[in-house]
ZAZAZA-376764 format. One record per residue (C-alpha): x, y, z. Coordinates in pm, 1 decimal. Each point is the difference from the previous one (the first is absolute). Layout:
REM ZAZAZA-376764
(node (X Y Z));
...
REM end
This chain:
REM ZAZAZA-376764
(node (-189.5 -2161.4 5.6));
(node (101.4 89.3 340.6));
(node (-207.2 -176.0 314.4));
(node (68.2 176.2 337.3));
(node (-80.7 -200.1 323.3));
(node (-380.9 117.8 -16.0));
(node (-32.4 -136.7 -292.4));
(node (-59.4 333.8 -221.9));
(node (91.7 -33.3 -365.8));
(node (202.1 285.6 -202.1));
(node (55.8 -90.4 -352.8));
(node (265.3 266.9 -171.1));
(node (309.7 24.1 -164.0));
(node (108.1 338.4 103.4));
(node (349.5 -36.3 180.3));
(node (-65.7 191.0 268.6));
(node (-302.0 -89.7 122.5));
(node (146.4 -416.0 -2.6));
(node (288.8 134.4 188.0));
(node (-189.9 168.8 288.7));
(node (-251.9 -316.6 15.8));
(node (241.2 -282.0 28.3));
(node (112.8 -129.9 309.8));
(node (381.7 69.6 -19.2));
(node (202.9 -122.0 300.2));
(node (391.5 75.7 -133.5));
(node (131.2 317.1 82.1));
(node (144.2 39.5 -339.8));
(node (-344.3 -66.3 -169.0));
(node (-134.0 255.3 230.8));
(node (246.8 245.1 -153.5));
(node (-145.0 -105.7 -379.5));
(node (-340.4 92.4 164.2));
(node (167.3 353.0 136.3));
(node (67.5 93.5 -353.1));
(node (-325.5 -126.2 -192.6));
(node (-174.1 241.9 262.6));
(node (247.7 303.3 -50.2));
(node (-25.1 -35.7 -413.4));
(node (-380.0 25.6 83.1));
(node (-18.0 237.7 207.0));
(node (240.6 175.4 -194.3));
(node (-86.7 -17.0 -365.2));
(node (-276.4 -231.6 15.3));
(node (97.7 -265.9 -249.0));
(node (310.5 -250.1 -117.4));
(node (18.5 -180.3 326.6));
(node (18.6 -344.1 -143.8));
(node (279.0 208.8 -178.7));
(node (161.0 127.5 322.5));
(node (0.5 -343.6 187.5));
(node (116.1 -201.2 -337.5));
(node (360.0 199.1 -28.4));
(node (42.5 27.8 362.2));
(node (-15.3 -367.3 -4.9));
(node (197.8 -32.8 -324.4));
(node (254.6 224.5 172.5));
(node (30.8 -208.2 293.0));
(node (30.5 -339.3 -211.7));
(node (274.5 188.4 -224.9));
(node (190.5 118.4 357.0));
(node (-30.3 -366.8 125.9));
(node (221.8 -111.8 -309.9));
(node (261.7 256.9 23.4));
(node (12.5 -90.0 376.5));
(node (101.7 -390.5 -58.8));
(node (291.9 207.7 -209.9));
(node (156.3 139.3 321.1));
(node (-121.7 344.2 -95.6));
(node (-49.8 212.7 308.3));
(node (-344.7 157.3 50.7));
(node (178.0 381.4 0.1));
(node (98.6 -41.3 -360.3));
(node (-340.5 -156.9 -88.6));
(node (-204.9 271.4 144.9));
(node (227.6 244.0 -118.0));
(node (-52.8 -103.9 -386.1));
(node (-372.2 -25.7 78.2));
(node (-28.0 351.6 92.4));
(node (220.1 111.9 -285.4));
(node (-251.3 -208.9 -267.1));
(node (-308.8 145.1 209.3));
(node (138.4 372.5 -49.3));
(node (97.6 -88.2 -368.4));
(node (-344.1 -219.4 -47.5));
(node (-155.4 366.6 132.5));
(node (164.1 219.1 -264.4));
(node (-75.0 -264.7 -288.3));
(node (-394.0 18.3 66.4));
(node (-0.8 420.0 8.2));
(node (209.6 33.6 -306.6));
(node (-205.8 -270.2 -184.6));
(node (-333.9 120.7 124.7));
(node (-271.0 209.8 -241.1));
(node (-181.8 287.0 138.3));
(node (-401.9 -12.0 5.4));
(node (-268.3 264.2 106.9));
(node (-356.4 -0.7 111.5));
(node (-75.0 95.9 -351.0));
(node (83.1 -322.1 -135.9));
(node (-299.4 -172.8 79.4));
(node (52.1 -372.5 -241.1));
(node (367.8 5.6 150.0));
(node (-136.4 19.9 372.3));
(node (-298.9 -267.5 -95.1));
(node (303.8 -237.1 -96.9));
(node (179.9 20.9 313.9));
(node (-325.1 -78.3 145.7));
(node (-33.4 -322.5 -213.4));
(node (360.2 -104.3 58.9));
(node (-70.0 16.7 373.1));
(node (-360.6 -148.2 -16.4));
(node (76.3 -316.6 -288.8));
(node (228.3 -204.6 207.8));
(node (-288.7 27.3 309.9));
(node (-306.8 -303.0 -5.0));
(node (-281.8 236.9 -88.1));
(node (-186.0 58.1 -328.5));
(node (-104.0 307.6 -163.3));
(node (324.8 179.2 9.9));
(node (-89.8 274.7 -263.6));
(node (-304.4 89.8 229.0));
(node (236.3 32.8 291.7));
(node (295.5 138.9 -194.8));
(node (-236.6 284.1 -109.6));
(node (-199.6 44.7 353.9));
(node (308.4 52.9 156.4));
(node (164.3 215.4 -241.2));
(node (-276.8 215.7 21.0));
(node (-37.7 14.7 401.7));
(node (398.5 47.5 5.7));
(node (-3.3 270.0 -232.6));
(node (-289.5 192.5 179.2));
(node (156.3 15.0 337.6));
(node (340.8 80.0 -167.3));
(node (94.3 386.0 136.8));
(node (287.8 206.8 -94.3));
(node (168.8 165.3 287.1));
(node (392.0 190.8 -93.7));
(node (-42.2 -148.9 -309.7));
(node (-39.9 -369.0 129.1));
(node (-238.4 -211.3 -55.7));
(node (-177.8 -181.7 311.3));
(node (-236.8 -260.7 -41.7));
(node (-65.1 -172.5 342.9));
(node (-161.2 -364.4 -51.4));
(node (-195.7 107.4 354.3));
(node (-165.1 249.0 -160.2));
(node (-155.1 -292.3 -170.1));
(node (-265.7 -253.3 136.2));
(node (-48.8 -314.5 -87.5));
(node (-350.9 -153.0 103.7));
(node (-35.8 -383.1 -72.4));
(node (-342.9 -153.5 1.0));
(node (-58.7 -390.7 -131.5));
(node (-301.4 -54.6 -280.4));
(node (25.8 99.4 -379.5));
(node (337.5 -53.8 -153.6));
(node (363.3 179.1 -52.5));
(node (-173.2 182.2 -309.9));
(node (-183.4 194.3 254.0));
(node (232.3 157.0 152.4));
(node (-61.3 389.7 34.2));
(node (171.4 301.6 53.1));
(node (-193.9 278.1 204.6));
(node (89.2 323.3 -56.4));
(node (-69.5 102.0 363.4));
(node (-38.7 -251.8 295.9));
(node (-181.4 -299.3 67.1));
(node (-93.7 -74.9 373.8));
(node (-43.2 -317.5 212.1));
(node (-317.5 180.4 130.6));
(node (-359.2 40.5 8.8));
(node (-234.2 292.0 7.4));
(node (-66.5 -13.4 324.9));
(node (-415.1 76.2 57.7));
(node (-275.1 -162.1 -268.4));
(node (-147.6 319.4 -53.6));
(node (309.7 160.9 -112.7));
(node (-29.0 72.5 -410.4));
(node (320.7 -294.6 -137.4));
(node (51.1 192.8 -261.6));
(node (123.8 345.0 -53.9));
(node (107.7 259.1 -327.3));
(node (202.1 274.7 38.4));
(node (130.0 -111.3 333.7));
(node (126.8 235.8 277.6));
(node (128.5 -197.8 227.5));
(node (128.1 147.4 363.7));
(node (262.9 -227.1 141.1));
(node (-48.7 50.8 394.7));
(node (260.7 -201.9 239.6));
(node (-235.7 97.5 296.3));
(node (-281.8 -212.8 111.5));
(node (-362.1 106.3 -15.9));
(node (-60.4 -78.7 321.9));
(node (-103.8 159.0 308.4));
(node (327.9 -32.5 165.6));
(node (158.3 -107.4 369.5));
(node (125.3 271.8 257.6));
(node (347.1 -16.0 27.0));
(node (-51.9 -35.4 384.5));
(node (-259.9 -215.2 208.6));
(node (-309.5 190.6 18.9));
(node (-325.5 -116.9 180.8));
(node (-366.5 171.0 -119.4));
(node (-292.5 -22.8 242.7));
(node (-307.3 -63.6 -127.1));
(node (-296.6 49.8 177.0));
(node (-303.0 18.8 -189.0));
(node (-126.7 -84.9 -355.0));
(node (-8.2 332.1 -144.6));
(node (410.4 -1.4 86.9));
(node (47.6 -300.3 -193.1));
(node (-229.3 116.2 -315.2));
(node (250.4 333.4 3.0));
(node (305.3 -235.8 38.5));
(node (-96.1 -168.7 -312.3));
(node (-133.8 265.5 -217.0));
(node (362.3 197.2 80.7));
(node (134.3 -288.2 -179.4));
(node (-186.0 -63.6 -266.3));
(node (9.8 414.9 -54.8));
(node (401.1 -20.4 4.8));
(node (-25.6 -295.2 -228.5));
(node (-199.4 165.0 -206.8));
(node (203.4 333.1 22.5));
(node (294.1 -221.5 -166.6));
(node (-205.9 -134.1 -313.8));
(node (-97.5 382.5 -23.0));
(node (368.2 76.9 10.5));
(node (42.2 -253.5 -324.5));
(node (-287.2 96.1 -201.5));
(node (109.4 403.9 24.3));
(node (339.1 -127.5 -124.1));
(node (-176.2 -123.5 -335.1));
(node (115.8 -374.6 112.2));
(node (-237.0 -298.1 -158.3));
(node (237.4 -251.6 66.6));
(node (210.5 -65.2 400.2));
(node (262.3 -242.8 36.9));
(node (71.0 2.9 338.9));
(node (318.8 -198.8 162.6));
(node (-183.3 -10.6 292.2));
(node (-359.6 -119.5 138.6));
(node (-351.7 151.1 -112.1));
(node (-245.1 47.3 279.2));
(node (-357.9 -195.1 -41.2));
(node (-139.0 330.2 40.1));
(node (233.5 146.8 -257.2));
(node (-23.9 -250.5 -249.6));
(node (-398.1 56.8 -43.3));
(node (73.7 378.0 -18.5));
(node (249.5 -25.3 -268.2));
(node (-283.4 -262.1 -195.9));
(node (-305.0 249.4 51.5));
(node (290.9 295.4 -141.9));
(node (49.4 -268.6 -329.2));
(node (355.7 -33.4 91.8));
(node (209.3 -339.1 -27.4));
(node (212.7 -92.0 257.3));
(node (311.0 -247.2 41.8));
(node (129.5 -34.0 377.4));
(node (348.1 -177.7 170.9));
(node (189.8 70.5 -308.8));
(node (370.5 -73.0 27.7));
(node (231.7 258.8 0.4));
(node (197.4 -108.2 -275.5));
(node (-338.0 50.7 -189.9));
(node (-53.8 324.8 101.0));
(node (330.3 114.8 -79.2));
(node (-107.6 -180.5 -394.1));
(node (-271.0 151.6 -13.3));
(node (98.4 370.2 83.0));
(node (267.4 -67.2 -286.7));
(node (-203.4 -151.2 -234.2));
(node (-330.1 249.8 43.4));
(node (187.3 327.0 67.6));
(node (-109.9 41.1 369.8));
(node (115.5 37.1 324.0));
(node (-63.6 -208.6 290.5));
(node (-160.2 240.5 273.6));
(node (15.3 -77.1 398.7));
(node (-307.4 204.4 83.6));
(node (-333.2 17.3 -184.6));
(node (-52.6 375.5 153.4));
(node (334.4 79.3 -239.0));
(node (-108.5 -174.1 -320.6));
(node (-38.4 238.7 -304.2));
(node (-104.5 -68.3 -353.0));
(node (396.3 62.7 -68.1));
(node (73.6 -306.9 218.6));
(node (-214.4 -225.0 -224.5));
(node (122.2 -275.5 -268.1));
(node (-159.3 -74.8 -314.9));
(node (-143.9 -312.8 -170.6));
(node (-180.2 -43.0 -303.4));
(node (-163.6 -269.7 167.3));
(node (-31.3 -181.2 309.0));
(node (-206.8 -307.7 30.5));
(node (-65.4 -362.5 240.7));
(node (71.2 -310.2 -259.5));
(node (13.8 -311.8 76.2));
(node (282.2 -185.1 -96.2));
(node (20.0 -382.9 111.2));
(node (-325.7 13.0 233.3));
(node (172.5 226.1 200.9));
(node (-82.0 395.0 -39.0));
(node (278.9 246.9 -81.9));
(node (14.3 375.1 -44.3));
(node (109.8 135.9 -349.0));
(node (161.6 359.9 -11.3));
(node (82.4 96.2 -351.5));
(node (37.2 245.2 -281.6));
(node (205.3 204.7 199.2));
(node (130.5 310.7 -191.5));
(node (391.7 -79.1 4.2));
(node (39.8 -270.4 284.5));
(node (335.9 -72.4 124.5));
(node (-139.0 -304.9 209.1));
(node (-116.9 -299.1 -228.4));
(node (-200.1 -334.2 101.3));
(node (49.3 -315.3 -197.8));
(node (-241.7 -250.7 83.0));
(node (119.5 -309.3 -117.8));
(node (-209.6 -324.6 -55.6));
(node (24.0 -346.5 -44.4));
(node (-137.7 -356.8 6.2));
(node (158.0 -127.8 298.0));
(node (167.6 168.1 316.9));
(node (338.4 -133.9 -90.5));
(node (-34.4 134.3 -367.1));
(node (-95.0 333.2 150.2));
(node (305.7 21.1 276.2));
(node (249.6 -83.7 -282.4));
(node (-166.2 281.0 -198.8));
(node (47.8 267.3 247.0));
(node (354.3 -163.5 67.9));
(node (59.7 54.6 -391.4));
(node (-111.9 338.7 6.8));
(node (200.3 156.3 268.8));
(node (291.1 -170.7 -168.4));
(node (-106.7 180.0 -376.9));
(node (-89.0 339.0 221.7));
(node (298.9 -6.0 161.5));
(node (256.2 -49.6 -284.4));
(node (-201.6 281.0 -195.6));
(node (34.5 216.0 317.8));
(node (392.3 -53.1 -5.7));
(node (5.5 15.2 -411.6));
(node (-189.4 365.0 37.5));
(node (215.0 131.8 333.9));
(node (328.0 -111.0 -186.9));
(node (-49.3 51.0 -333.9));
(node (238.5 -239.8 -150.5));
(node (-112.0 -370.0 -140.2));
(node (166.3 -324.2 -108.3));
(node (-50.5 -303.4 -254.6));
(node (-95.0 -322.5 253.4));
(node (34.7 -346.3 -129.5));
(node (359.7 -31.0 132.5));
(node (155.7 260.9 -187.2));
(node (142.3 237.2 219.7));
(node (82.5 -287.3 199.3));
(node (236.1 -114.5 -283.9));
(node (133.5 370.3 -90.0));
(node (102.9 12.4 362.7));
(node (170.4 -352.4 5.3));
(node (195.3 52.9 -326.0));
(node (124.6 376.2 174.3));
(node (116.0 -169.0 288.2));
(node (233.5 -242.1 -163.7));
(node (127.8 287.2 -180.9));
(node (40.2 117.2 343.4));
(node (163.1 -325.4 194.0));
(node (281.0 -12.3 -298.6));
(node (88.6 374.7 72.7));
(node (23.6 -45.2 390.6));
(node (160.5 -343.9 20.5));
(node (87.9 -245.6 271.5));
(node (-217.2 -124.6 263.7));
(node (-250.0 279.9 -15.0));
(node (-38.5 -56.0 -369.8));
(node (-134.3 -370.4 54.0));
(node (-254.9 108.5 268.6));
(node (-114.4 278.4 -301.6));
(node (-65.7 -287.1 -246.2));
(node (-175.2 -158.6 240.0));
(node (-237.4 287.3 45.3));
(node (-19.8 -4.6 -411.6));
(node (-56.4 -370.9 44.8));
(node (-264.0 46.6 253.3));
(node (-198.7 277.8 -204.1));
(node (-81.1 -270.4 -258.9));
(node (-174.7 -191.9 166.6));
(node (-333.0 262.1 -55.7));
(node (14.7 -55.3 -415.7));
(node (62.0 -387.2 116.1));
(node (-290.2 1.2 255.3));
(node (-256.7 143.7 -276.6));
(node (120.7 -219.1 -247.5));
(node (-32.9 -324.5 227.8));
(node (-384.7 137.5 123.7));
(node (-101.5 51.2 -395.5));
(node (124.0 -365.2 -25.4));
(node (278.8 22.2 -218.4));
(node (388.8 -79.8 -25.9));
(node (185.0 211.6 251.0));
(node (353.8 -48.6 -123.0));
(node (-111.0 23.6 -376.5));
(node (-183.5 362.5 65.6));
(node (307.8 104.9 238.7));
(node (238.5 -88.1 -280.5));
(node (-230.9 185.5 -282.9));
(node (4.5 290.2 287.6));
(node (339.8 16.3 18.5));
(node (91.6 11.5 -316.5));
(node (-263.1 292.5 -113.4));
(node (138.9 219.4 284.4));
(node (294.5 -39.5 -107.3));
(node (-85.0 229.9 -311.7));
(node (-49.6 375.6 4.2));
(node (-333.5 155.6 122.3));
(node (-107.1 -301.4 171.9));
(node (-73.1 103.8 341.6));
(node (-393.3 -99.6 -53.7));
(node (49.3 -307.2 -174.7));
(node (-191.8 -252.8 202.6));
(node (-245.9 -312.0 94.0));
(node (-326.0 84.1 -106.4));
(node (-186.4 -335.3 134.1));
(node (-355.5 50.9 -167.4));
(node (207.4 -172.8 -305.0));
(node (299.1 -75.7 92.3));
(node (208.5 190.6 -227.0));
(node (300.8 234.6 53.3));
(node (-91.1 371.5 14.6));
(node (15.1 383.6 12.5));
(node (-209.6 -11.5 302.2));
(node (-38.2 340.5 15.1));
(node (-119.1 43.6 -372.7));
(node (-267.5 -315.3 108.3));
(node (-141.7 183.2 309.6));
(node (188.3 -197.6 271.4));
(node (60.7 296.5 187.6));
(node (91.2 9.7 389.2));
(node (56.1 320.8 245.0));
(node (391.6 39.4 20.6));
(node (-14.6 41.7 397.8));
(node (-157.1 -367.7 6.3));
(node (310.9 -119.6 -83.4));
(node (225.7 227.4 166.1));
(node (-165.1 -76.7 325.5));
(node (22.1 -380.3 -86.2));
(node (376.8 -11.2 -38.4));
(node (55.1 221.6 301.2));
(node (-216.7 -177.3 210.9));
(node (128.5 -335.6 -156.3));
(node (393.2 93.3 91.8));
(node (-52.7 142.1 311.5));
(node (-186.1 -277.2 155.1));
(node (295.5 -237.8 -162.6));
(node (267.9 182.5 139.1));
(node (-174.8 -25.7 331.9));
(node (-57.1 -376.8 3.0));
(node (401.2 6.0 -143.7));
(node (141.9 171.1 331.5));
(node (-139.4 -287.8 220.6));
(node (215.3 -199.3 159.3));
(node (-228.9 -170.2 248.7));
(node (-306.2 -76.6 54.3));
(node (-44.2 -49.1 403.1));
(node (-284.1 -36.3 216.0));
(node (-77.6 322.1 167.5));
(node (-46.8 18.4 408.0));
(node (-311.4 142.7 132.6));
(node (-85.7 324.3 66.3));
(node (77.5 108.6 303.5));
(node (-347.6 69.6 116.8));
(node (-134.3 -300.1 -100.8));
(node (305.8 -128.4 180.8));
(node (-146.4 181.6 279.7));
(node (-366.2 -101.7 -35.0));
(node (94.1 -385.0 -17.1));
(node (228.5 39.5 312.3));
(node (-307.2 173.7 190.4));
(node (-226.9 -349.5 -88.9));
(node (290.4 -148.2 186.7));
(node (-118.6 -129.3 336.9));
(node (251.9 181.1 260.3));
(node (201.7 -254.2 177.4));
(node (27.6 79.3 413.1));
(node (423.1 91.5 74.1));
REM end
């Protein structure tokens, strides 16, 4: 539970997200927080991962350093083990495709179980299915961007009800009463222009001099208003979602013409919703076609939580998806969306890689055993600085096993000794019992560029801290130098 100094709560145990909320003053720790924010940014998941070997790392370098070994040959046998560490995981990894539905489900469980939330079948399979709808091939890749993917949180019901909308969900209401809120066969023109009479570009000045002038000043309004809705309804359009405002005028126009209208939608919306319903976002209503529109099976006003929300959905083949998830509390509902950008994200990287591995400590262990292999072919000082890196990349099976509350050094040693058999590189933890396992065989299945970025992050950030001598005080910047000696009061010569 992390308090900051306004007293708001967050209650999670996603690495990250404890990392970027704690007040860290060291400028080593700040480096642990550098690399829990490139792992997410970069992969999305394993930054508890990430900042528990950089630290092992650093403890192991700390040992070797009270041996008189210099830094050079310590950093130079970490980035040996990292580059051998790197080959290990590609050789041991198992392809997977978008085909294999069950196999992408698991590395959605594996990512969701260890998180504090709990339906994770529902949420293994919602986000499975919103991952796998975005997912395009381009040059025979496959891309599946997590932003093409919103996630809508509203408190009330519980985690059951957490949906998947194929097609958007918006933070909106229709915006006149006598507007139909509900709509079939939806053809929706997406206009980033407002429907408003709009403002010369320069200063203009109209003289008025009689009532009669006034009543045509109006009624030209209300006709070019009016010429706008026309505009819409001769496009075939039953449905605007504007980015910008909606005249008064407008607005009862578009309600006598039995169209529904959403207004000030956010551009990342609109760029959603012209991927999800197939239409294109149009900067004049004079150049809006029926080509231009999207389509929705339906579009409707709910309300969800007291507060009113549009629904877009049944889209024909959308590749924008809402997941609106729900929940008792608002801290059970933040660590819900934190737990599904973490499962989205490490299907994402599963789908655009293509190439898997068994969790539970197993490749970890593979990778240590290769390394020793490793140190004993290299020798001297390097070699001791590549066991340490083996060491170091224990401490993952170690860290499970400790967290599922059982005997660290009794699992290690049962570890240990199964790797060091033939075809054992997925011979694991699994922590649900406690038993020693093919992880892979038992669905305990993680992204192989989850741990790839982990141990490169992990090194580099080690070797960093390594090459510092010092740590000094740094002067002031010379303009603030500047601006304190201006506060001075001048002295008279």
């Amino acid at each position: 539970m992390l308090v900051d100094s306004m007293g708001d709560v967050t209650i999670t145990n996603d690495g990250a997200t404890i990392l970027k909320e704690m007040d860290v003053e060291h400028p080593a720790a700040k480096m642990m927080v550098e690399i829990s924010k490139a792992q997410d940014n970069e992969v999305g998941d394993g930054t508890t991962t990430a900042v528990v070997l950089a630290g092992e790392l650093l403890k192991r370098a700390e040992d070797l350093l009270g041996q008189n070994i210099h830094t050079t040959s310590i950093i130079a046998g970490y980035r040996q083990a990292a580059q051998r560490a790197m080959e290990v995981l590609s050789r041991i990894a198992v392809p997977i495709s978008k085909e294999e539905k069950d196999k992408l489900r698991l590395v959605a469980l594996t990512s969701l179980s260890g998180k504090g939330i709990g339906d994770y079948e529902k949420f293994a399979d919602v986000c499975v299915e919103a991952i796998l709808q975005v997912a395009e091939e381009r040059d025979g890749k496959i891309k599946a961007l997590v932003d093409n993917v919103k996630v809508d949180k509203r408190i009330g019901g519980s985690a059951i009800d957490t949906q998947l909308v194929k097609g958007l969900v918006l933070d909106k209401e229709v915006v006149h009463p006598g507007m139909p809120k509900r709509i079939t066969d939806a053809k929706i023109a997406l206009l980033n222009c407002a429907l408003e009479i709009e403002q010369t570009e320069t200063k203009a000045k109209i003289n008025i001099e009689s009532p009669e002038q006034i009543k045509a000043f109006l009624d030209e309004e209300q006709r070019l208003l009016k010429e706008m809705v026309e505009e819409i309804k001769r496009a075939g359009a039953n449905v605007v979602i504007c980015q910008k405002g909606i005249d008064d005028v407008a607005q009862h126009f578009l309600a006598k013409a039995g169209i529904l209208a959403v207004r000030r939608v956010k551009e990342s919306d609109m760029e959603k919703l012209a991927r999800a319903t197939g239409g294109k976002i149009v900067t004049s209503v004079k150049e809006l076609t029926p080509a231009d529109l999207g389509f929705a099976q339906l579009v409707e006003e709910r309300k969800v939580s007291g507060e009113k929300m549009v629904f877009i959905e049944g889209c024909k083949n959308p590749k924008s998806v809402s997941i609106l998830v729900r929940g008792g509390a608002e801290h059970v509902v933040d660590e819900a969306e934190r737990a599904i950008h973490d499962a989205l994200c490490v299907l994402s990287v599963a789908l655009e890689e293509g190439k898997i591995l068994g969790g539970g400590g197993a490749p970890e262990l593979e990778v240590a055993k290769e390394l020793r292999n490793l140190a004993e072919s290299v020798g001297g000082k390097e070699a001791l600085a590549i066991n340490a890196f083996a060491d170091s990349m224990e401490v993952i099976p170690q860290t499970l096993a400790e967290n599922a509350g059982l005997d660290p050094v009794d699992i290690l040693t049962q570890l240990r000794a199964e790797h060091g058999k033939p075809n054992s590189q997925f011979i694991g933890l699994d922590a649900q019992s406690g038993k020693i396992v093919n992880t892979l065989e038992m669905g305990i299945i993680e992204p192989l560029k989850v741990k790839t970025q982990a141990i490169k992050s992990a090194s580099e950030a080690a070797e960093m801290i390594l090459r510092i001598d010092d740590v000094i005080a740094a002067g002031k910047l010379e303009k603030e130098k500047e601006k304190e000696e201006g506060k001075k009061p001048s002295t008279p010569e």
